[in-house]
N, C-alpha and C positions, 0 to 999 in steps of 0.2 A: 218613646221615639228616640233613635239613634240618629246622629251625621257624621258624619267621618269628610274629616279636613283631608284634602289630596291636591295634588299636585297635575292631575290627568283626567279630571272632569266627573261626569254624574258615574254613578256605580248602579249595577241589574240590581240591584237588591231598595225596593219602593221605601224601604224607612230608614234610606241614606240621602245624605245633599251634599253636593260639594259647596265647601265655605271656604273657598282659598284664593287666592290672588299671588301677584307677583309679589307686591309687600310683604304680604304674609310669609309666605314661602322663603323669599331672600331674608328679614326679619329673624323670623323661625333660627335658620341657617348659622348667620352672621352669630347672632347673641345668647339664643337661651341652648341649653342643654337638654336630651333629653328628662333627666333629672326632676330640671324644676319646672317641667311642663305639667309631670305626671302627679296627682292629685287625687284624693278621695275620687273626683268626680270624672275623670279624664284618665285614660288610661295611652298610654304610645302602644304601638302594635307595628310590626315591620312587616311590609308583604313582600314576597319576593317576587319578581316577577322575570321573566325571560326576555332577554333582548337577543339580536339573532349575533350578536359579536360577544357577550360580556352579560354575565348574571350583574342585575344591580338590585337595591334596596330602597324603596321606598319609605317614609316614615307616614303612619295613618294613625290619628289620635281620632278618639270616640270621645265622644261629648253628647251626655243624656240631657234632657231637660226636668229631671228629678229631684231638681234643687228645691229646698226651703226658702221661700219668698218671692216665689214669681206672685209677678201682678195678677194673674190671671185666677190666684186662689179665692177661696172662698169665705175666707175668716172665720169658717167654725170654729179654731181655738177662741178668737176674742170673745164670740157670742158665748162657749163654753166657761171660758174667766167669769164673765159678764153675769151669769146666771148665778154662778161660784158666788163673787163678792155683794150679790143681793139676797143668796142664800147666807152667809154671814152675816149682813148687816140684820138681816129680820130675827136669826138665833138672838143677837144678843140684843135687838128691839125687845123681842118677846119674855126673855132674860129679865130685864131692865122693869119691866110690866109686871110679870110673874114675883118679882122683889118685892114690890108694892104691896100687890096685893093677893098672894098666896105664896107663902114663904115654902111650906113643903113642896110642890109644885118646882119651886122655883130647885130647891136642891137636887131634885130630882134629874131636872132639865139641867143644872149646871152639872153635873155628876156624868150627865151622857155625851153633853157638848165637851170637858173632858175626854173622855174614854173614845169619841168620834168627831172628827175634823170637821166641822160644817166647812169648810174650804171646797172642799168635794160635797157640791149640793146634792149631787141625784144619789149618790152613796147614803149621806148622811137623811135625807129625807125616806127612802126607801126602808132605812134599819126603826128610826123614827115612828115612822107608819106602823111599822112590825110591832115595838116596843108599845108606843101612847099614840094611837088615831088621831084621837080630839088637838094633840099639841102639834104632831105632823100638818095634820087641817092650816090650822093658827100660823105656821113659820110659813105654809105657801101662802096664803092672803096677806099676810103680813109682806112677803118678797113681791108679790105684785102689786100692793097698795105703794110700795117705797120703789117700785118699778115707775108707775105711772108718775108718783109727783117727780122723778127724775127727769122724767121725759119731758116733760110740762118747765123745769128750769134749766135741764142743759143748751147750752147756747152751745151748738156746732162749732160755727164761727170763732167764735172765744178761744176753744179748743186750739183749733187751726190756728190761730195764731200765738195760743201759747207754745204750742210744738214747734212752730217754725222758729221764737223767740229762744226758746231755749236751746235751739239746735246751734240757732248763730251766736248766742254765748258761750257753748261749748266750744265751737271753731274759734270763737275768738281768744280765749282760755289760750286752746292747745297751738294757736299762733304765737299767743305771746312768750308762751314755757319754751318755743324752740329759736327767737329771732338772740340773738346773740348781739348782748347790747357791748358798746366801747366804755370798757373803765374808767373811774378819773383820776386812775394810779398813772396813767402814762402822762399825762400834762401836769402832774405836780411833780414830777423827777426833770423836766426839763427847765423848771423854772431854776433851780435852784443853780 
């Protein structure tokens, strides 16, 4: 979907809106350029148009809604991560297992996990399957057995608030790197 910012209301074309106002428009005018308006995302565009005394110019910026991280997404990359780092965690569960107690086995698997990223689970399970079935088998029972007891002890909650925790120590961080504290060079030159 497109909109296009104007200055003279709705446009014939259905996947335009006007998003403008007086602030905007005077705002616009006064301070920014076109320059630093225009962006990966946002493009300036002039239309001309006819007035019956004087051609003038219009300025019309387009603004897609094609950005990375509207709320309205889906999360498939999290869920995609999510799969990833429980396909890791069971390689090297099964890894760990496979040491114990069949040392060939285990070289074998370490040899491939090597040469193939379990990071990339559906990759690395699929070439898996292809090479050794039976271990293929084992690293998915293994990623949904270390699936469930996750689910079973992650605390949502917990989360949310260590996110939110860490967020306002970062702000508080990069408040204190930029406040500009007073020396105590200046009140020891005036004593003397």
């Amino acid at each position: 979907m497109v909109a296009a910012i104007s200055t003279n209301g709705w446009y014939k074309n259905s996947m335009t809106m006007n998003l403008s106002n007086f602030f905007l428009v005077s705002w616009y005018d006064s301070r920014l350029s076109a320059r630093m308006l225009c962006s990966s995302t946002t493009a300036a565009a002039f239309v001309c148009t006819r007035n019956k005394q004087k051609q003038r110019y219009k300025k019309l910026n387009i603004v897609t809604n094609e950005l990375g991280g509207q709320y309205e997404e889906t999360f498939n990359d999290v869920k995609r991560i999510t799969l990833n780092c429980f396909t890791y965690k069971a390689a090297r569960t099964v890894l760990h297992q496979l040491y114990e107690m069949n040392p060939t086995e285990y070289m074998w698997l370490y040899n491939f996990v090597a040469a193939n990223d379990p990071r990339d689970g559906k990759k690395f399970l699929r070439v898996l399957g292809k090479e050794k079935q039976d271990l293929a088998e084992r690293v998915m029972i293994t990623r949904l057995h270390l699936y469930a007891k996750w689910i079973k002890v992650c605390d949502h909650e917990e989360i949310y608030k260590e996110i939110s925790n860490e967020n306002l120590t970062l702000l508080r961080e990069r408040l204190l790197e930029t406040i500009a504290w007073p020396s105590d060079d200046t009140n020891a030159g005036k004593s003397d």
